[in-house]
C-alpha positions in Angstrom: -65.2 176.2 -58.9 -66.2 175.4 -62.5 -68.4 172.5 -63.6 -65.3 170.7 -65.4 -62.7 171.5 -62.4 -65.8 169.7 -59.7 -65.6 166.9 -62.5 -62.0 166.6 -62.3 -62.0 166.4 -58.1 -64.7 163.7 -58.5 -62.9 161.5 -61.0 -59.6 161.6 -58.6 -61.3 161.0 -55.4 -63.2 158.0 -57.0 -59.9 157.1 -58.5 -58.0 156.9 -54.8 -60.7 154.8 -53.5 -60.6 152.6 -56.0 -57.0 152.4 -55.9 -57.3 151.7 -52.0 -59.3 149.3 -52.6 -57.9 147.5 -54.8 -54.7 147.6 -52.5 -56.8 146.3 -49.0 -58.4 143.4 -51.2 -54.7 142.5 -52.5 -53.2 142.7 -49.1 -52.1 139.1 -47.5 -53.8 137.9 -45.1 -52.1 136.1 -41.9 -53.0 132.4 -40.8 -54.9 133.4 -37.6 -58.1 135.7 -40.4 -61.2 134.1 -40.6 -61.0 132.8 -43.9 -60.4 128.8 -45.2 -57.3 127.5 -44.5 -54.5 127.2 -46.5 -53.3 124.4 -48.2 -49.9 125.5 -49.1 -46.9 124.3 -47.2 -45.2 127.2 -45.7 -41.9 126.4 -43.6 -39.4 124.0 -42.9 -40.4 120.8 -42.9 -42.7 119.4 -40.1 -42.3 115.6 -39.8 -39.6 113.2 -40.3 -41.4 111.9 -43.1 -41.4 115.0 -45.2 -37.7 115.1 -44.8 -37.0 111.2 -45.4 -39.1 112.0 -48.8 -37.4 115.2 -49.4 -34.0 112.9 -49.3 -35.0 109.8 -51.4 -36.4 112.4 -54.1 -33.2 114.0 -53.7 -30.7 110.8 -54.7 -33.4 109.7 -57.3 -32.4 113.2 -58.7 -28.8 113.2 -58.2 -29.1 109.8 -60.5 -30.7 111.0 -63.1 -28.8 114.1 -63.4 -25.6 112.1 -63.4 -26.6 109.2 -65.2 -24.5 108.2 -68.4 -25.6 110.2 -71.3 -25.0 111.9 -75.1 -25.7 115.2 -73.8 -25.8 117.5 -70.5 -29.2 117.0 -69.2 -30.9 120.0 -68.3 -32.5 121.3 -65.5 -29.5 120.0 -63.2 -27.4 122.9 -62.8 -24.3 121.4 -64.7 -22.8 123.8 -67.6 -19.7 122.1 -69.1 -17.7 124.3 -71.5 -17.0 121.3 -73.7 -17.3 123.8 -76.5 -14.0 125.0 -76.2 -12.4 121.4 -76.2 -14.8 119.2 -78.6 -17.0 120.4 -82.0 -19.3 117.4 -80.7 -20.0 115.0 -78.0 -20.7 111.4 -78.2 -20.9 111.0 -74.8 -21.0 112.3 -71.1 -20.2 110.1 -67.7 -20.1 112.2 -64.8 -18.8 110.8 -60.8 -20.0 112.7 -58.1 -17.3 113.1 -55.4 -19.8 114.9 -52.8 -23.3 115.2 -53.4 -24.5 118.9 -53.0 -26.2 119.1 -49.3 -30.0 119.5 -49.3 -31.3 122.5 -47.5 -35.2 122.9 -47.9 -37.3 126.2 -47.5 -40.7 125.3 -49.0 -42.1 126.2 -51.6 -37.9 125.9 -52.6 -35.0 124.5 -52.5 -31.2 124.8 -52.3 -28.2 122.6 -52.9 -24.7 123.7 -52.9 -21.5 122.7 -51.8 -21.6 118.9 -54.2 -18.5 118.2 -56.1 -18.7 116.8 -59.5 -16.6 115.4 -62.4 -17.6 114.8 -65.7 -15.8 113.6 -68.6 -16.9 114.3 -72.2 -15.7 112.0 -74.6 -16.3 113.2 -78.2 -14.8 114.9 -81.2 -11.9 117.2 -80.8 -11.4 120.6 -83.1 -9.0 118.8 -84.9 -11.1 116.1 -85.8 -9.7 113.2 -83.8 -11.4 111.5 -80.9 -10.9 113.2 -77.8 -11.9 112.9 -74.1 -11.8 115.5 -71.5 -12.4 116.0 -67.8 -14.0 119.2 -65.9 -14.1 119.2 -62.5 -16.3 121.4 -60.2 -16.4 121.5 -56.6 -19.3 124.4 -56.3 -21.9 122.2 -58.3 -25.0 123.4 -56.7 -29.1 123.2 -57.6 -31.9 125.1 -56.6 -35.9 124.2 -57.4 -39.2 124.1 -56.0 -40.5 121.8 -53.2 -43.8 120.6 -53.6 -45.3 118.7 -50.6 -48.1 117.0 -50.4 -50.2 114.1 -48.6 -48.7 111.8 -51.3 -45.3 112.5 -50.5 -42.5 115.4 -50.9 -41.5 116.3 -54.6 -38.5 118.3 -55.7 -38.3 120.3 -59.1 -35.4 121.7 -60.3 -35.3 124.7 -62.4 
C-alpha cells in the first residue's frame, strides 16, 4: 500500500468515527437516563387544571379571533375570499355557530370541526357599498401549547 492510499484509509476511518459520534451524542435520550430532568411538557394533559386553563385560553382566543374588526385577523385560521366580491373592506363581524372542538397534544394543538360566518361589509367592484356573507363549517386552528407552572398557553400559528 502506498503512503497516500494508508493516508486515505486513515482520513475515512477517522471520518466514520467521527460521524458515529456525532450520531450517539445526537441520539434522544428516554426519561428513565441518568441525566436532569426534563422540563418540557410531553403528553396529554395531567391535571384538571391544565385542561380548565387550556379551555379559558381557548374562548379568550375564539374572542379575539372573532371580534369586530377592519380586517381578517391573522393567525386565526380564517381566509375569506372577499377579494372576489369587494376591492376593499371597511369592516368584518364574524358569528360563530360552533366553536371548533379543542383537542390538545402538547407541545400542539388542534381545533377542527367549528363553524363560522363572517360578513364583510365594504366596497363592491362596482364601486357601491356592498355586504357579503361566507359561511364555513370546517373552520379549524392548530398552534402550539405551552404549559407551564403559571398556567396553560395556546399559540396559534
Amino acid at each position: 500500500m502506498t503512503r497516500r492510499a494508508t493516508w486515505v484509509t486513515v482520513a475515512a476511518i477517522a471520518a466514520v468515527v467521527i460521524v458515529a459520534g456525532a450520531v450517539w451524542a445526537f441520539q434522544p435520550r428516554d426519561d428513565a437516563s441518568d441525566g436532569p430532568a426534563r422540563a418540557a411538557h410531553s403528553g396529554a394533559p395531567t391535571s384538571d387544571d391544565e385542561t380548565a386553563g387550556a379551555q379559558q385560553r381557548w374562548d379568550a382566543l375564539l374572542a379575539a379571533c372573532t371580534s369586530p374588526a377592519d380586517a381578517v385577523p391573522p393567525s386565526c385560521g380564517l381566509r375569506i375570499p372577499w377579494a372576489a366580491d369587494l376591492v376593499t373592506i371597511d369592516s368584518v363581524r364574524f358569528r360563530i355557530e360552533q366553536p371548533p372542538q379543542l383537542t390538545l397534544t402538547p407541545p400542539t394543538f388542534r381545533a377542527e370541526g367549528g363553524i363560522l360566518v363572517a360578513t364583510v361589509t365594504g366596497t363592491g367592484h362596482d364601486g357601491a357599498a356592498k355586504s357579503v356573507t361566507y359561511r364555513t363549517e370546517d373552520w379549524m386552528l392548530r398552534g402550539d401549547v405551552d404549559i407551564t407552572r403559571k398556567g396553560v398557553d395556546l399559540i396559534p400559528w
